[in-house]
C-alpha distance (Angstrom), angle and dihedral (degrees) to the residues before:
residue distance angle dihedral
X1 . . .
X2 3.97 . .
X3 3.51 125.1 .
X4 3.79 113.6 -111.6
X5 3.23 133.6 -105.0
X6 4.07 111.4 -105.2
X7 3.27 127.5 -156.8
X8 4.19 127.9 -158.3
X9 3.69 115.8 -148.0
X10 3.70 126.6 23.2
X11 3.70 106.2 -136.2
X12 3.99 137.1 88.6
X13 4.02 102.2 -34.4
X14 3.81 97.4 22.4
X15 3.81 99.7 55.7
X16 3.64 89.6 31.7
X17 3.49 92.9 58.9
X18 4.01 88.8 48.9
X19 3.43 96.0 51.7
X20 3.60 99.8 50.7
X21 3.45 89.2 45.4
X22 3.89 94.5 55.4
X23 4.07 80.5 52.5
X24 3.44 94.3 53.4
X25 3.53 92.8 39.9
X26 3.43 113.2 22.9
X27 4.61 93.0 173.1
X28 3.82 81.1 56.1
X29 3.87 124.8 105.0
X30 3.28 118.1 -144.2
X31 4.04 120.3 -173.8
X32 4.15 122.9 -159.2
X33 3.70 125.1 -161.0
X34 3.36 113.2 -162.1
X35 4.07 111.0 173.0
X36 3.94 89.5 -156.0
X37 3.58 139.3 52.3
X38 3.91 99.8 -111.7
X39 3.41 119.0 79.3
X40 4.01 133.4 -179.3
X41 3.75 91.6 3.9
X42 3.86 132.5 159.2
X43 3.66 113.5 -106.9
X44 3.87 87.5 176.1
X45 3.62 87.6 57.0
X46 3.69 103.1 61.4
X47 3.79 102.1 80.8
X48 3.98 85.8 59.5
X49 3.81 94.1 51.3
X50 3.92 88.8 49.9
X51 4.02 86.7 49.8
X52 3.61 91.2 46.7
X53 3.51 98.0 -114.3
X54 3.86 99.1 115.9
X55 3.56 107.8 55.6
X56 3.54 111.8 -144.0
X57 3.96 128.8 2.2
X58 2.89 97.4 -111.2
X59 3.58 100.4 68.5
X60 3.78 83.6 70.8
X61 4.25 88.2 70.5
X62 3.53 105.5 99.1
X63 3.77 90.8 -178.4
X64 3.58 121.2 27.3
X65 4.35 118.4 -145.5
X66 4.19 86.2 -118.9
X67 3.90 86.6 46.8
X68 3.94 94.9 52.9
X69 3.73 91.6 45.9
X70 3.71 90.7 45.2
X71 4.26 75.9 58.1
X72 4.31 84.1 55.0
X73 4.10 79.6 -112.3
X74 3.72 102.5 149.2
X75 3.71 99.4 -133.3
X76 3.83 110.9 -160.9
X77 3.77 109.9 179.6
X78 3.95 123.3 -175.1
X79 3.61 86.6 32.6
X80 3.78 109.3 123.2
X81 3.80 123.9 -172.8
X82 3.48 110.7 -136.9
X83 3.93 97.5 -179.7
X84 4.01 148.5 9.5
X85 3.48 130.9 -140.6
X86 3.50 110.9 -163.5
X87 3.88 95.8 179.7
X88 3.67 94.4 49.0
X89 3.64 92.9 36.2
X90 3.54 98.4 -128.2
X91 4.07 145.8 114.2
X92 3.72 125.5 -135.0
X93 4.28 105.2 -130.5
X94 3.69 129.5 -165.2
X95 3.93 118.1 -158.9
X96 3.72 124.2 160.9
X97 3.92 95.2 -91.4
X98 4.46 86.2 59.6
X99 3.50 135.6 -92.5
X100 3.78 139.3 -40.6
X101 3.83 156.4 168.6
X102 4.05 119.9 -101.0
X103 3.52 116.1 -175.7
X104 3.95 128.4 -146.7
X105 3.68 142.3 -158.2
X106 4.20 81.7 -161.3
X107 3.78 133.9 1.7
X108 3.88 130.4 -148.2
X109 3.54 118.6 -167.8
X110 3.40 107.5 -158.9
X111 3.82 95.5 164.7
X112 4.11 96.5 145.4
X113 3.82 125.7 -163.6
X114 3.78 136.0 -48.0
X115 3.63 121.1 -148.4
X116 3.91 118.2 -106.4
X117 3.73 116.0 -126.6
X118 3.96 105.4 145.7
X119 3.89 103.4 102.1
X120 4.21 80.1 65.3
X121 3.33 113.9 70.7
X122 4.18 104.1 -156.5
X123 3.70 97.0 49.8
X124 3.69 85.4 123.1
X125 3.56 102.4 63.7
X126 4.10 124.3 107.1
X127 3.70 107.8 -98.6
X128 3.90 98.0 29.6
X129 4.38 109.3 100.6
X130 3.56 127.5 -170.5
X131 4.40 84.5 -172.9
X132 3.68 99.8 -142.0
X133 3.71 98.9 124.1
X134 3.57 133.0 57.8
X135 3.96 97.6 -122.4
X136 4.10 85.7 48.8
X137 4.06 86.4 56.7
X138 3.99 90.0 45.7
X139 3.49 95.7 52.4
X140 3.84 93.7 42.7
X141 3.68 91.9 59.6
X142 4.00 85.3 40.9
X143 3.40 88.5 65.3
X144 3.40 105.9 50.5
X145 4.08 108.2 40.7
X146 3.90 120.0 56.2
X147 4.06 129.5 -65.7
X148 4.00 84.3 -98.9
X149 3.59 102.3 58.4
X150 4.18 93.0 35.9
X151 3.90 86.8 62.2
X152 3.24 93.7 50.8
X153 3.99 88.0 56.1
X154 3.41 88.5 44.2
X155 3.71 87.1 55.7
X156 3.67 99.0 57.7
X157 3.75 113.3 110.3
X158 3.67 116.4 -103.7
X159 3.60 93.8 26.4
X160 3.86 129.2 115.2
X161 3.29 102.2 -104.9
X162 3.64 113.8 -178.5
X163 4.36 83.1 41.7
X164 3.84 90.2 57.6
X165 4.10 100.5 39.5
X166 4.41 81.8 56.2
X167 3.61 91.8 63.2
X168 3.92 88.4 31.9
X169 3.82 92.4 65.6
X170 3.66 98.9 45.1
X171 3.75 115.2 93.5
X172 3.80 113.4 -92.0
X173 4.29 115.5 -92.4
X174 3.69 117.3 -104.6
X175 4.00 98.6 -160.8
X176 3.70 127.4 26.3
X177 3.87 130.9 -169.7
X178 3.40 126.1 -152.0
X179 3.93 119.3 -151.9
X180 4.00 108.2 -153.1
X181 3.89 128.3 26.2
X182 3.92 99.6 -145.9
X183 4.15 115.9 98.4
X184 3.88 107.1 -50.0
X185 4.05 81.8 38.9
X186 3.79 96.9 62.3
X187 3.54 103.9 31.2
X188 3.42 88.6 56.3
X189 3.77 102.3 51.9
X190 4.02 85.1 60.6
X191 3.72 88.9 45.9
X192 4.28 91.3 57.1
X193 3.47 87.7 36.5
X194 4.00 91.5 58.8
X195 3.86 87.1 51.3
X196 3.75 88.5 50.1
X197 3.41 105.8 -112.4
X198 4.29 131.8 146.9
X199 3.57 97.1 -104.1
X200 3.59 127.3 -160.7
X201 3.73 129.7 179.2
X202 3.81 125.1 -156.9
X203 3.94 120.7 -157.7
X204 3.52 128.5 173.0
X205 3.90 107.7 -150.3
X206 3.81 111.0 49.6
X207 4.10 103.7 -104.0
X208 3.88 128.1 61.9
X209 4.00 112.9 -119.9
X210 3.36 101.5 8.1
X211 3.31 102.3 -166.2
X212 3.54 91.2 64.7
X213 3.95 92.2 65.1
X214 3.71 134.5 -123.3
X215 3.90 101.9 -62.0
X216 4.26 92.2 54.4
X217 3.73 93.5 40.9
X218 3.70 89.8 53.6
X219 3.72 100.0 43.8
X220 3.90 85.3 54.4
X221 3.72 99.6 46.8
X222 3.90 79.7 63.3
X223 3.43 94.0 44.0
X224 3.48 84.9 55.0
X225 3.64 107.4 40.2
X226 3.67 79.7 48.3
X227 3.83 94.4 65.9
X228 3.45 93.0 50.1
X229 4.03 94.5 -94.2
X230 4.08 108.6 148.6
X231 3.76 107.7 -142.4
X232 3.75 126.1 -151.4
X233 3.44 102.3 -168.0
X234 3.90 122.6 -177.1
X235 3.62 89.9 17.2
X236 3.89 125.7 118.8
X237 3.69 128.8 -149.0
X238 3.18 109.2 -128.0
X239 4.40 96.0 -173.8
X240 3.26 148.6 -14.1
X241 3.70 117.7 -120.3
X242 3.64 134.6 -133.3
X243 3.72 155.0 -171.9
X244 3.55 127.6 -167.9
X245 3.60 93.2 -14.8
X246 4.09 94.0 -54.3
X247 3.83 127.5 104.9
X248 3.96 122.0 -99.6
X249 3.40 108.1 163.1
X250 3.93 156.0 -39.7
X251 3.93 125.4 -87.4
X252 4.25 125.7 -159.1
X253 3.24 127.4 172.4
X254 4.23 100.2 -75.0
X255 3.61 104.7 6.6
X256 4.05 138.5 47.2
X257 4.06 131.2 -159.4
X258 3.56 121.4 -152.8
X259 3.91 105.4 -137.0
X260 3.20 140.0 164.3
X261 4.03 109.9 -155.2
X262 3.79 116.5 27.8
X263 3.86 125.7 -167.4
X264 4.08 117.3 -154.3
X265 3.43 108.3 -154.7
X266 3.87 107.7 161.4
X267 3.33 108.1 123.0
X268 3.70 150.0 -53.9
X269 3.63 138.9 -120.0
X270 4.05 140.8 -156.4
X271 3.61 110.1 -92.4
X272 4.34 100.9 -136.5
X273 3.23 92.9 151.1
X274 4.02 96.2 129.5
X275 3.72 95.3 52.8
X276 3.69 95.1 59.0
X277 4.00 98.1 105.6
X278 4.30 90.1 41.5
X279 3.97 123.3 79.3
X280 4.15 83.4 -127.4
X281 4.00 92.2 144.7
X282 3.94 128.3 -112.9
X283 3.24 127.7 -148.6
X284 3.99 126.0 -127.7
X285 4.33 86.3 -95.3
X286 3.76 91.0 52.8
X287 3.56 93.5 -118.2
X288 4.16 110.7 115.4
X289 3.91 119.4 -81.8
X290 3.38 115.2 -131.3
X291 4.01 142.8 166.7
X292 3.73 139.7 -100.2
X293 3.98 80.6 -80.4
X294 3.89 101.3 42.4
X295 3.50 87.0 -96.5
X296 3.61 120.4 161.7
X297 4.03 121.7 -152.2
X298 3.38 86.1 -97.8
X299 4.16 131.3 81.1
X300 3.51 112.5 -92.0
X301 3.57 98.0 -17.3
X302 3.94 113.9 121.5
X303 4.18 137.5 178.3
X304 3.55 130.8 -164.5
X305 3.74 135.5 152.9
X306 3.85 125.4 52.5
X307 3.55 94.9 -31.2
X308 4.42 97.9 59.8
X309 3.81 126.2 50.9
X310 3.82 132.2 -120.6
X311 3.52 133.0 -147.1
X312 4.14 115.1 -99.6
X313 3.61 115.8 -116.8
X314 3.69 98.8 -143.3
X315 4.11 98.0 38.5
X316 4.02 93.6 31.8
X317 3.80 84.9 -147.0
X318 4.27 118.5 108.7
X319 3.68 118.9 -84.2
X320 3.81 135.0 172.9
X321 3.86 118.2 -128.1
X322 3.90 109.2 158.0
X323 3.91 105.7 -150.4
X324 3.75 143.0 144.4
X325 4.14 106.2 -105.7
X326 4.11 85.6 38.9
X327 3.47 88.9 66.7
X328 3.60 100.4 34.8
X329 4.63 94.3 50.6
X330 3.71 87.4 51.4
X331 3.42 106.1 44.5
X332 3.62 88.3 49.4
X333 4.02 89.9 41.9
X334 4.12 88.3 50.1
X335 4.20 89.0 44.5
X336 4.16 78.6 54.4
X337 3.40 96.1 53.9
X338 3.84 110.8 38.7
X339 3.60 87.2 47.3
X340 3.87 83.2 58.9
X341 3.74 118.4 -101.8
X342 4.13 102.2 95.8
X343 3.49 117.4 -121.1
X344 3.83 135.5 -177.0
X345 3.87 122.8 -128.3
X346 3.52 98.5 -140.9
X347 3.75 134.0 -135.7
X348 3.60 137.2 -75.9
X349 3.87 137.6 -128.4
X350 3.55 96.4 172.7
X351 3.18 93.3 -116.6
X352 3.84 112.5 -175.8
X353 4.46 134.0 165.4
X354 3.76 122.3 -163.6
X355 3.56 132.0 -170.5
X356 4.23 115.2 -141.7
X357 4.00 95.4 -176.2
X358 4.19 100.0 -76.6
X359 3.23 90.5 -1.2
X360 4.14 123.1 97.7
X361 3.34 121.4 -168.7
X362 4.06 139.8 -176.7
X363 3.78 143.4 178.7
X364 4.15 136.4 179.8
X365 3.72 135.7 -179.0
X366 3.57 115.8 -23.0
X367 3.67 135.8 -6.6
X368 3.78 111.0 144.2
X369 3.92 112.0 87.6
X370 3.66 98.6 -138.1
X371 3.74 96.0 54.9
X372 4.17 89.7 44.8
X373 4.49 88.2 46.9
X374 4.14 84.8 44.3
X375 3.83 83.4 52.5
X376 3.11 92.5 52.6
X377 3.93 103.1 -107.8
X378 4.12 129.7 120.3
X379 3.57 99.6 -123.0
X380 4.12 133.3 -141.9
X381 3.31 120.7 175.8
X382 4.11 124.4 -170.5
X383 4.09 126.1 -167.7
X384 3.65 114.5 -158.5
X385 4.31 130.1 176.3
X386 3.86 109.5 -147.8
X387 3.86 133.4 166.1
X388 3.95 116.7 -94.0
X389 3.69 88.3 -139.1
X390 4.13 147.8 -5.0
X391 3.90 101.1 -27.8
X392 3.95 81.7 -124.1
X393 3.44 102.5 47.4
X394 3.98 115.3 97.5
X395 3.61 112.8 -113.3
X396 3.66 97.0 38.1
X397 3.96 117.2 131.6
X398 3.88 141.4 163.0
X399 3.85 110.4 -65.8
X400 4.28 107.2 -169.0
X401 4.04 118.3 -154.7
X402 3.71 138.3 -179.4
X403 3.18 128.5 -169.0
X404 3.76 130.2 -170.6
X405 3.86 122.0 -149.9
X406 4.09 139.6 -176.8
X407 4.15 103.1 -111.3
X408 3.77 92.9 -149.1
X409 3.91 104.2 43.6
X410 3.94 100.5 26.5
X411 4.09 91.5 -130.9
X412 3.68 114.2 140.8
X413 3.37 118.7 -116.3
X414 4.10 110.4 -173.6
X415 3.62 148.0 -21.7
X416 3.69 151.7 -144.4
X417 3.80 136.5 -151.2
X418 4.00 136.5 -179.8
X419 3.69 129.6 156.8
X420 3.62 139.0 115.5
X421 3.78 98.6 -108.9
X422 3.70 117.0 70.4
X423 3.56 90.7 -53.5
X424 3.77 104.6 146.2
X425 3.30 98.8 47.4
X426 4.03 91.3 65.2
X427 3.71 87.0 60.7
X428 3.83 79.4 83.5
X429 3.70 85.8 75.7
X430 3.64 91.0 59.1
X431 3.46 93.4 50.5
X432 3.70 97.9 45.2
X433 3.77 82.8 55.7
X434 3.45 96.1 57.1
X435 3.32 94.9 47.3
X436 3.68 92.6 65.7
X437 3.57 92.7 40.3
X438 3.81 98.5 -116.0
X439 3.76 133.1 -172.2
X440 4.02 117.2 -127.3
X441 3.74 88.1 -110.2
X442 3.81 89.8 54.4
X443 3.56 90.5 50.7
X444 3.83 89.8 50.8
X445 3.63 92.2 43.7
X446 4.50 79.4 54.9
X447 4.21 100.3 126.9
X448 3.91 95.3 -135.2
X449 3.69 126.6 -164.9
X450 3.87 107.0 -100.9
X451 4.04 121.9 -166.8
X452 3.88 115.6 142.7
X453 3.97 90.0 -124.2
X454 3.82 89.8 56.9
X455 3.99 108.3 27.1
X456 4.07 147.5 -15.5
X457 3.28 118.0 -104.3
X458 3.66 94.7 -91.6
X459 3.82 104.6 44.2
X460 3.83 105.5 -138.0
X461 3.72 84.6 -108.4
X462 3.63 92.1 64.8
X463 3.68 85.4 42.4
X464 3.84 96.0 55.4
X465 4.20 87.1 50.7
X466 4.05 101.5 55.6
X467 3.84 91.2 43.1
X468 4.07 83.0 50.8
X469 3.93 91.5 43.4
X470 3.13 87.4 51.3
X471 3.91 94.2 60.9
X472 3.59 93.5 44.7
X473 3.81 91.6 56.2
């Protein structure tokens, strides 16, 4: 009889790679080791059960532990693998009875991201978050809604209970400060400011999202300001600051805020950890080079999710971008495979959307101009403000896009979106673009769905591409 196939991590590409294996193979066992008791959960999510939005935590579980057994997955959670052996095929696993050897036929590791913290000393302290696990996210919205509702969190099965009633039974915070001003950073300042709370957010370079580019991070700085969000831009945090363990404010170089809940929100990074003592290959981001298949260098050994890179579809060359679908195509793609039937993981544009209370806001492949000329590409970028639909038509409002194309060769390299009326979602356009490696004038050339209720004649996409055309010419 075979080995199975065992999969590390339990969330987006490690189950999904199980379950679509157990479809494609439904004699095969599968195995998941999941160190934690959350499995298939949305990260994305957790902002909008902190605001209130989502209702219970739950409703972040995209797969339940009954559901994936129900899919003959066999789910092992609090199992952490502490090692591989590639040469003996086999993972070293720690559960609460000890430690022992599994052996595979194949291995995903699926191990995802951890959040980064260390540059800011006081990260440890009660009351300061860096939400990037579920119980984190309980205990955030613990803390700021009544004793009622926080046992009712605290209730919910798989959460920490006792963890989430502590921060349940303190008094709610008044102010909260926000370290970082990228995703986690701006979602987050609407979610305090729902709750009613003096928000502040702290950002060390001098523009919100930056990967966005100037023209978003400005329109949400507004956005914002305009919600009563105080912005300390170009301004590092130096610590957090405590008392007896608990969080009371934020330190930079000149200035300090009292506070009493702080979100970190600087960054993540792959978690590789068990493949230290193997040759398994990383790539120049840290995260875990792999193949057109999510193979690693070694036999049957694969990676996918936050924790492996992917190759850029406008460069060609392999780049790290931790998000949600990324995860979830190549999991599935490496469940495909393994369970026989070969199939690619696909490339990446980075392509990201963020909501900054009315304001939407998208991005794809590449917009800054030193990462296009390091790529080897003459850059030109274009910035254009266009109605979202008929100029008539109620509901219509100003819709800004950039795009970002190679001088020489006319290919489009990257865009940018913000508005308050469906404007992210176009960004898919852009994308979609990329994708098939189209010129500016293709993109112009695009034949997009016009209706007054939904878009002007020339969608601000198309808009954004003859004005950038034009500077090419």
């Amino acid at each position: 009889m075979s080995e199975p196939f065992v999969v590390v991590g339990g969330d987006a590409a490690g189950l999904s790679a199980a379950s679509k294996y157990r479809r494609e193979n439904p004699d095969g066992d599968v195995i998941v080791f999941e160190k934690g008791d959350w499995v298939s959960y949305a990260q994305c999510g957790m902002p909008y059960f902190v605001k209130g939005e989502v209702d219970s935590i739950t409703d972040l579980l995209s797969l339940k532990p009954d559901q994936a057994e129900e899919r003959g997955i066999d789910l092992r959670r609090r199992h952490e693998v502490l090692s591989v052996n590639p040469d003996e095929q086999t993972v070293t696993v720690r559960n609460e009875d000890g430690t022992f050897e599994q052996a595979y036929g194949d291995l995903l590791i699926a191990t995802g991201a951890r959040a980064v913290s260390d540059p800011i000393p006081g990260t440890d302290l009660s009351g300061a978050f860096t939400l990037h696990s579920m119980d984190d996210t309980a205990a955030l919205r613990a803390f700021l809604v009544d004793e009622a509702e926080a046992e009712e969190i605290a209730s919910v099965e798989y959460v920490d209970g006792d963890y989430v009633r502590g921060f349940g039974a303190r008094d709610p915070p008044e102010t909260a400060a926000i370290v970082g001003g990228g995703y986690v950073g701006v979602e987050m300042a609407e979610a305090f400011s729902a709750h009613g709370l003096d928000v502040h957010l702290f950002q060390r370079p001098d523009r919100l999202l930056e990967p966005f580019g100037e023209a978003v991070a400005e329109e949400v700085a507004d956005a914002l300001r305009d919600a009563g969000v105080t912005l300390h831009l170009d301004m590092e945090v130096k610590r957090l600051a405590g008392d007896g363990g608990r969080l009371t404010g934020v330190e930079c170089a000149n200035t300090r805020l009292d506070a009493d809940v702080a979100v970190v929100g600087i960054g993540v990074a792959p978690n590789t950890d068990l493949l230290s003592d193997t040759d398994v290959e990383l790539g120049d981001s840290g995260a875990i080079a792999i193949d057109d298949h999510g193979r690693t260098n070694r036999e049957h050994v694969y990676a996918a999710g936050d924790c492996a890179e992917m190759r850029h579809a406008v460069t060609g060359e392999p780049d790290w971008t931790p998000l949600g679908l990324t995860a979830n195509r190549a999991g599935r793609a490496i469940g495909q495979t393994v369970a026989g039937d070969p199939e690619p993981v696909g490339d990446i544009a980075g392509t990201a959307v963020v909501k900054a209370f009315d304001e939407e806001c998208g991005r794809t492949g590449i917009l800054d101009h030193e990462r296009a000329r390091d790529a080897g590409f003459d850059p030109v970028s274009e910035t254009v403000t266009a109605g979202s639909r008929s100029g008539y038509y109620p509901g219509n409002a100003e819709t800004t896009v950039t795009l970002t194309a190679d001088r020489e060769t006319g290919r489009l390299l990257g865009g940018s979106i913000v508005g308050t009326d469906r404007a992210a979602i176009r960004i898919d356009t852009v994308a979609t673009a990329l994708e098939a490696g189209m010129t500016v004038a293709e993109v112009e050339r695009l034949d997009l769905a016009y209706a007054p209720p939904f878009s002007p004649v020339w969608d601000p996409v198309l808009v954004a591409a003859k004005v950038l055309r034009g500077s090419l010419d």
